[in-house]
N, CA, C and O atoms as a CHARMM CRD file, in Angstrom:
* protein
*
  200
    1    1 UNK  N      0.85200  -1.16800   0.00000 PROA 1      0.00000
    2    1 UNK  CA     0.00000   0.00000   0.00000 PROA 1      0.00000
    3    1 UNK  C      0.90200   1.23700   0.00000 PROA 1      0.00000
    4    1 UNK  O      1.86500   1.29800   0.76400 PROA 1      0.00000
    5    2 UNK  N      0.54400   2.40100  -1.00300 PROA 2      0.00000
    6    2 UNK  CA     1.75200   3.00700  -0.70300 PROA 2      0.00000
    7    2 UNK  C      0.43300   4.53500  -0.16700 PROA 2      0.00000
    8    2 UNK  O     -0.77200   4.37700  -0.36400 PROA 2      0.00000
    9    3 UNK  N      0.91200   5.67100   0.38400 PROA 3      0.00000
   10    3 UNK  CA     0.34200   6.52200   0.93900 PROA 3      0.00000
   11    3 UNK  C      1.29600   7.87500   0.80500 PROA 3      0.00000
   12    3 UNK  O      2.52000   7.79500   0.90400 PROA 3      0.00000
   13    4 UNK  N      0.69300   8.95400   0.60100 PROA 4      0.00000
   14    4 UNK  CA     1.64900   9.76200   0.59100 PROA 4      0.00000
   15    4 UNK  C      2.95600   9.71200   0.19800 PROA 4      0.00000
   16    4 UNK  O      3.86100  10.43300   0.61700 PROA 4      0.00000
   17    5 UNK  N      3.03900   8.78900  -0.66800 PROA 5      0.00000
   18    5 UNK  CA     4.73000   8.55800  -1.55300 PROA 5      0.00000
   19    5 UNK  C      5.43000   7.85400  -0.52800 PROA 5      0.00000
   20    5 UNK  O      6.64400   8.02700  -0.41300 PROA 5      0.00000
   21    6 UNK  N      4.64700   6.87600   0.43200 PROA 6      0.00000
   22    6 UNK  CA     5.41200   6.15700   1.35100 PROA 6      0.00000
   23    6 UNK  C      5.05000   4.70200   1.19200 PROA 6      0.00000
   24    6 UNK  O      3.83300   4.66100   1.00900 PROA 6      0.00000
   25    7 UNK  N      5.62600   3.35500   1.18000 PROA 7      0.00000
   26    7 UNK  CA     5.10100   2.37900   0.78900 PROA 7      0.00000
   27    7 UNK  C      4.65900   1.81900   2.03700 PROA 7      0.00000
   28    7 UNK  O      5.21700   2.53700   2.86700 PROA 7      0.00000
   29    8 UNK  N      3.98400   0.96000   2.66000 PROA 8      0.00000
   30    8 UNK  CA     3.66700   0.30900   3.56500 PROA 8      0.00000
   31    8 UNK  C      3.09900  -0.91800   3.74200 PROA 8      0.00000
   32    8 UNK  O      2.01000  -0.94100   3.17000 PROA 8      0.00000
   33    9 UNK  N      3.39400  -2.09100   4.36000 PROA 9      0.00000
   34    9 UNK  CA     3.14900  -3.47100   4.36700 PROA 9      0.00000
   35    9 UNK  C      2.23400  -3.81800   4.98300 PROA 9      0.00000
   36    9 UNK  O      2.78700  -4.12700   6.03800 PROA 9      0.00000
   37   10 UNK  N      0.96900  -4.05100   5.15300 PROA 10     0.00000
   38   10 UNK  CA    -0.05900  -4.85800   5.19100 PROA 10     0.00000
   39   10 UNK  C     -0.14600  -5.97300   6.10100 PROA 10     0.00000
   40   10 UNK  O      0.58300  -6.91000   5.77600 PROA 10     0.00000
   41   11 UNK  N     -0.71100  -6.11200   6.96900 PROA 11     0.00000
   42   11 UNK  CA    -1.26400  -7.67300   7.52300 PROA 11     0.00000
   43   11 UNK  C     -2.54500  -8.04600   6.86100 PROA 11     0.00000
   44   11 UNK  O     -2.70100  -9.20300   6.47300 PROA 11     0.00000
   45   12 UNK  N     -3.39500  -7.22000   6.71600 PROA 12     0.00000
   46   12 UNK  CA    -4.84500  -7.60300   6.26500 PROA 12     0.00000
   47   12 UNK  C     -5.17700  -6.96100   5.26400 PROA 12     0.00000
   48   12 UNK  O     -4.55600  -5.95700   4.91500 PROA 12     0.00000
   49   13 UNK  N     -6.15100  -7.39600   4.66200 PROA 13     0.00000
   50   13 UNK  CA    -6.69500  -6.50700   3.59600 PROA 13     0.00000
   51   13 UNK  C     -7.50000  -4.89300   4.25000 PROA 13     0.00000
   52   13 UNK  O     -8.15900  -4.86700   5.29000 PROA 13     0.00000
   53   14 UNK  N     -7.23600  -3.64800   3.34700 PROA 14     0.00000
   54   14 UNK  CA    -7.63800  -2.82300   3.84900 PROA 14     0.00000
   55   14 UNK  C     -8.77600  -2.06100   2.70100 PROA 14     0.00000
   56   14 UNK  O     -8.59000  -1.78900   1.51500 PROA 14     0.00000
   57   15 UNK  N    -10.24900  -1.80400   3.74100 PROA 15     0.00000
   58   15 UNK  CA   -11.52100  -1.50300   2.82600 PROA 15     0.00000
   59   15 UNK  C    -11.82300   0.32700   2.79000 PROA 15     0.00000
   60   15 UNK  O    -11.95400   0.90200   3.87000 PROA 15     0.00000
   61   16 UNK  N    -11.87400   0.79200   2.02200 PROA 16     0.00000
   62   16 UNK  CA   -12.48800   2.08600   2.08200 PROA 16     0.00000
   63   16 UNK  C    -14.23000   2.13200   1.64000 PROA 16     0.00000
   64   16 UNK  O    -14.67800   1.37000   0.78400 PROA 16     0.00000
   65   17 UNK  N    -15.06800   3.12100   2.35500 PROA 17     0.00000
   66   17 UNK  CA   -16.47700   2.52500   2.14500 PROA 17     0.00000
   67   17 UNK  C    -16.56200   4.27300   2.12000 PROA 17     0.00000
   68   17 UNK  O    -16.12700   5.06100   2.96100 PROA 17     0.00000
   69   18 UNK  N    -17.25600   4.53800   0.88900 PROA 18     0.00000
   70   18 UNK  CA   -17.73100   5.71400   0.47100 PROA 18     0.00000
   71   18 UNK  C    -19.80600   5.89200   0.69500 PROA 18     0.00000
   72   18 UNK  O    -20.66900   5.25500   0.09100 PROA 18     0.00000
   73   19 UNK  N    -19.99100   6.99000   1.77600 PROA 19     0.00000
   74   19 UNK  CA   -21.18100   7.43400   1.93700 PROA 19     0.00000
   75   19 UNK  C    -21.77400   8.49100   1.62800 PROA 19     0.00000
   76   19 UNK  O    -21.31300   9.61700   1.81600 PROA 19     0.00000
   77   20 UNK  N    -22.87700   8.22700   1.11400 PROA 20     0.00000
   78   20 UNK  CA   -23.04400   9.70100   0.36300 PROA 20     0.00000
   79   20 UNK  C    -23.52800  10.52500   1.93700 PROA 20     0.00000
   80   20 UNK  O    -23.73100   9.89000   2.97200 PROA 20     0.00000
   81   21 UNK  N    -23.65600  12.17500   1.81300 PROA 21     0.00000
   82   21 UNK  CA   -24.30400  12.74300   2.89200 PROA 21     0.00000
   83   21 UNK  C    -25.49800  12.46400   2.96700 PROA 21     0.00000
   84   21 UNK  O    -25.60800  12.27100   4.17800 PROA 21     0.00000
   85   22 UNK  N    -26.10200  12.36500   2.70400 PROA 22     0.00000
   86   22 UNK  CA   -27.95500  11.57300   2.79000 PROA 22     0.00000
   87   22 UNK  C    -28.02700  10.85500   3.51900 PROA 22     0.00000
   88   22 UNK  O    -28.88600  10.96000   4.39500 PROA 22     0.00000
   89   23 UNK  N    -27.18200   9.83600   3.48100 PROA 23     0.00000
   90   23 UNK  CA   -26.85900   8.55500   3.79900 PROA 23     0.00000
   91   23 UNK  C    -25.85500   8.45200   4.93600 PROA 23     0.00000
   92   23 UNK  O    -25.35700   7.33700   5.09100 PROA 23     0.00000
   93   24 UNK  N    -25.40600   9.59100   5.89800 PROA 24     0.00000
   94   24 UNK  CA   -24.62900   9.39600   6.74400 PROA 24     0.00000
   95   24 UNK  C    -25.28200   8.91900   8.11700 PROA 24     0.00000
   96   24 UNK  O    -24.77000   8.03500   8.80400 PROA 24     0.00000
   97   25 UNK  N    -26.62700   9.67900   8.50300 PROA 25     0.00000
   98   25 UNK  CA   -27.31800   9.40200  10.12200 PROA 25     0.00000
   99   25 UNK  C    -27.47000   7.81800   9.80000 PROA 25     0.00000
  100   25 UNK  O    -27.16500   6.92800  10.59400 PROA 25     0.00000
  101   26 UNK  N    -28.02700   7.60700   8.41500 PROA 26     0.00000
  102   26 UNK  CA   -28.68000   5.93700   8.40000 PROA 26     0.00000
  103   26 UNK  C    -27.11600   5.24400   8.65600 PROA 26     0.00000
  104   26 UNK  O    -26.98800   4.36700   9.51100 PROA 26     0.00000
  105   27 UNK  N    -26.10700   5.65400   7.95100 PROA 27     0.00000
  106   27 UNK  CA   -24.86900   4.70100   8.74900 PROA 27     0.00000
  107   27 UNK  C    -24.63400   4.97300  10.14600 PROA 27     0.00000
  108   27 UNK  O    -24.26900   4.02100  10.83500 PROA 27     0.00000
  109   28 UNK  N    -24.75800   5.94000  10.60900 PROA 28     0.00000
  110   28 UNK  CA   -24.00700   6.13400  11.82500 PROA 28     0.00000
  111   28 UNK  C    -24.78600   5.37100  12.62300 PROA 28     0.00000
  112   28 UNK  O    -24.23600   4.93800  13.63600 PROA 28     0.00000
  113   29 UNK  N    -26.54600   4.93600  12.34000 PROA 29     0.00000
  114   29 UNK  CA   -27.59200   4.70400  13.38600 PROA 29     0.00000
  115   29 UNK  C    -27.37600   2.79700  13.16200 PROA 29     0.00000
  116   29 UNK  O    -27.36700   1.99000  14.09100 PROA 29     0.00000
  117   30 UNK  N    -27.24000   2.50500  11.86200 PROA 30     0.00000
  118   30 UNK  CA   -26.96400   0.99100  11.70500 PROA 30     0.00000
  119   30 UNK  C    -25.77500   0.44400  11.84200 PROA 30     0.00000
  120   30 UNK  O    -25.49900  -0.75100  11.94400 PROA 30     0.00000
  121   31 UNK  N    -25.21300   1.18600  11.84100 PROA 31     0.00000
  122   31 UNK  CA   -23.50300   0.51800  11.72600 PROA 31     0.00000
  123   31 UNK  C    -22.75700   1.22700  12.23700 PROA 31     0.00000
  124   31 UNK  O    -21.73400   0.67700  12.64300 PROA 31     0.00000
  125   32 UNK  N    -22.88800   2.82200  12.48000 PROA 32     0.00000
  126   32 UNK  CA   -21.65500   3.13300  13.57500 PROA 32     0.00000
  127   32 UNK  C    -20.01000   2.76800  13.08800 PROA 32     0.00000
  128   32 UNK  O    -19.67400   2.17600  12.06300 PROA 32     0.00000
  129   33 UNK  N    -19.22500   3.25700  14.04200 PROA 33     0.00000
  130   33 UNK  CA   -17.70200   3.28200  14.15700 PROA 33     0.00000
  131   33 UNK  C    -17.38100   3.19700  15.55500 PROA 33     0.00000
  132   33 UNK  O    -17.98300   3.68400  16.51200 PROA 33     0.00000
  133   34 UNK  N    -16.00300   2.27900  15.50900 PROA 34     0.00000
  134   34 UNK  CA   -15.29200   1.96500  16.70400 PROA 34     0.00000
  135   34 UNK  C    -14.19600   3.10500  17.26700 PROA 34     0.00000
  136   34 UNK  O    -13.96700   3.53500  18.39700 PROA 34     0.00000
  137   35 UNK  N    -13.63600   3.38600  15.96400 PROA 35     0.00000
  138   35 UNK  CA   -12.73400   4.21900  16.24700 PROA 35     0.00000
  139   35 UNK  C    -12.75800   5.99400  16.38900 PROA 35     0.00000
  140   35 UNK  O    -12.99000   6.79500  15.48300 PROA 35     0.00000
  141   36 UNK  N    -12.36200   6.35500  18.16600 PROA 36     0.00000
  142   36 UNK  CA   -12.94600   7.44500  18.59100 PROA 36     0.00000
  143   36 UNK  C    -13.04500   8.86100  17.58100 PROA 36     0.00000
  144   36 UNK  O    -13.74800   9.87100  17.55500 PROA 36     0.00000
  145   37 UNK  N    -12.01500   8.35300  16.85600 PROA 37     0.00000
  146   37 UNK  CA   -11.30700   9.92100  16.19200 PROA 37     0.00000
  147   37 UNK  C    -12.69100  10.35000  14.74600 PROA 37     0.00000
  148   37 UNK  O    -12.90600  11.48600  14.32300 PROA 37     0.00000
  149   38 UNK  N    -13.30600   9.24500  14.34400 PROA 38     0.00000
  150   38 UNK  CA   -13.55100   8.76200  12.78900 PROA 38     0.00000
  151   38 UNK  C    -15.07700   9.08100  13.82600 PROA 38     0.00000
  152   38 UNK  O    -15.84000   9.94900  13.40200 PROA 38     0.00000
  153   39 UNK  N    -15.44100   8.35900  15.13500 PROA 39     0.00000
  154   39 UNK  CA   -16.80500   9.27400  15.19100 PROA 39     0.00000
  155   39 UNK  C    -16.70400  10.36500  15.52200 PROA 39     0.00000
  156   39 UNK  O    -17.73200  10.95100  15.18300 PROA 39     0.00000
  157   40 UNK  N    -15.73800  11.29700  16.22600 PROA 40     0.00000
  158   40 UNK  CA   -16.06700  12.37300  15.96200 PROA 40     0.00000
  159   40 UNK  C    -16.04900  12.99200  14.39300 PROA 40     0.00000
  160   40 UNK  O    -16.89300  13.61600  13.75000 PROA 40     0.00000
  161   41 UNK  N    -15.07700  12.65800  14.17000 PROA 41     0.00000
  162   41 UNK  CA   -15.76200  13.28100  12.38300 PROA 41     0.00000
  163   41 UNK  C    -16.66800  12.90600  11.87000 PROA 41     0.00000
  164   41 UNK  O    -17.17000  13.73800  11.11400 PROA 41     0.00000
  165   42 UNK  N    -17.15600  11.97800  11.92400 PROA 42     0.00000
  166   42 UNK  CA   -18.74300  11.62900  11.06300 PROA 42     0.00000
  167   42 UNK  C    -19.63800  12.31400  12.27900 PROA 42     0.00000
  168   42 UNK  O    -20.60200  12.65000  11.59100 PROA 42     0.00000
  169   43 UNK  N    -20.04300  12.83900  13.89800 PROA 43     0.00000
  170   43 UNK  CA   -20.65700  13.32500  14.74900 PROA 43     0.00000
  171   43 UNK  C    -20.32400  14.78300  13.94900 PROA 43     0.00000
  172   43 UNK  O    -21.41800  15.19600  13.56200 PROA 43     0.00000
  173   44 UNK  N    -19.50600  15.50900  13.63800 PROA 44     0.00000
  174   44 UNK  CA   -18.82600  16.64600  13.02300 PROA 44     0.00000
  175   44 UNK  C    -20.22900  17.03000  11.87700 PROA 44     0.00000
  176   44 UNK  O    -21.26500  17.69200  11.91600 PROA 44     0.00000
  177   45 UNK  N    -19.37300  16.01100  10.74000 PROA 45     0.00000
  178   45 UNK  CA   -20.57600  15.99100   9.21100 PROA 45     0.00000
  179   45 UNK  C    -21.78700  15.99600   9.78800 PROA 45     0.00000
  180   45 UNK  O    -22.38600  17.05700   9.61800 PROA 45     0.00000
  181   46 UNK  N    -22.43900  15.06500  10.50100 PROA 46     0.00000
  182   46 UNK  CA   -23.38000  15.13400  10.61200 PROA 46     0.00000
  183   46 UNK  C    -24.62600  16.13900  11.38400 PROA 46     0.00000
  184   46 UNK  O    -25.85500  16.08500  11.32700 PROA 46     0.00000
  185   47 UNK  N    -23.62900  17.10700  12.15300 PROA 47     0.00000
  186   47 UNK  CA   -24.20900  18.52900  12.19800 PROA 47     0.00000
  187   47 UNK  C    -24.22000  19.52200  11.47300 PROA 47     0.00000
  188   47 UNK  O    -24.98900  20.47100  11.62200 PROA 47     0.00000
  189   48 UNK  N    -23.02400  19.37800  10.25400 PROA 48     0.00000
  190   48 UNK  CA   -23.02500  20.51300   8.81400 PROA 48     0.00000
  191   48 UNK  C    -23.96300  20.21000   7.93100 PROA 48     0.00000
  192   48 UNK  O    -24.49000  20.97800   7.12600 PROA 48     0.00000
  193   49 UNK  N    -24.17700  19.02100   8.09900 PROA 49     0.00000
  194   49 UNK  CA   -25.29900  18.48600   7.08800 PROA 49     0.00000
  195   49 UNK  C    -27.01600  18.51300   7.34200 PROA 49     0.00000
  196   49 UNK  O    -27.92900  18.62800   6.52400 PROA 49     0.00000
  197   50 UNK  N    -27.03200  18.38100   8.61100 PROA 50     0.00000
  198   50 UNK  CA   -28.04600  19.00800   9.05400 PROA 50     0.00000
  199   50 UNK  C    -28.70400  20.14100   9.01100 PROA 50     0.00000
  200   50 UNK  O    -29.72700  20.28700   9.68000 PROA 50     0.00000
């Protein structure tokens, strides 16, 4: 995987999942996030979008 012109090695496969804004409360309410940093940014969007 390379990132920013940096290469990097892998243990697992890694998924990116694209949501439209419409579609953000219905993810956040069915499926949610574990990781603290990623809900505050989708808690973030989801008051601009409002």
């Amino acid at each position: 995987m390379t990132r920013r012109g940096k290469s990097y090695v892998r243990n697992s496969d890694c998924y990116y999942i694209y949501v439209k804004t419409a579609g953000l409360a219905t993810f956040d309410k069915e499926i949610g996030l574990s990781i603290k940093r990623k809900r505050l940014r989708l808690g973030r969007r989801l008051q601009t979008a409002a």
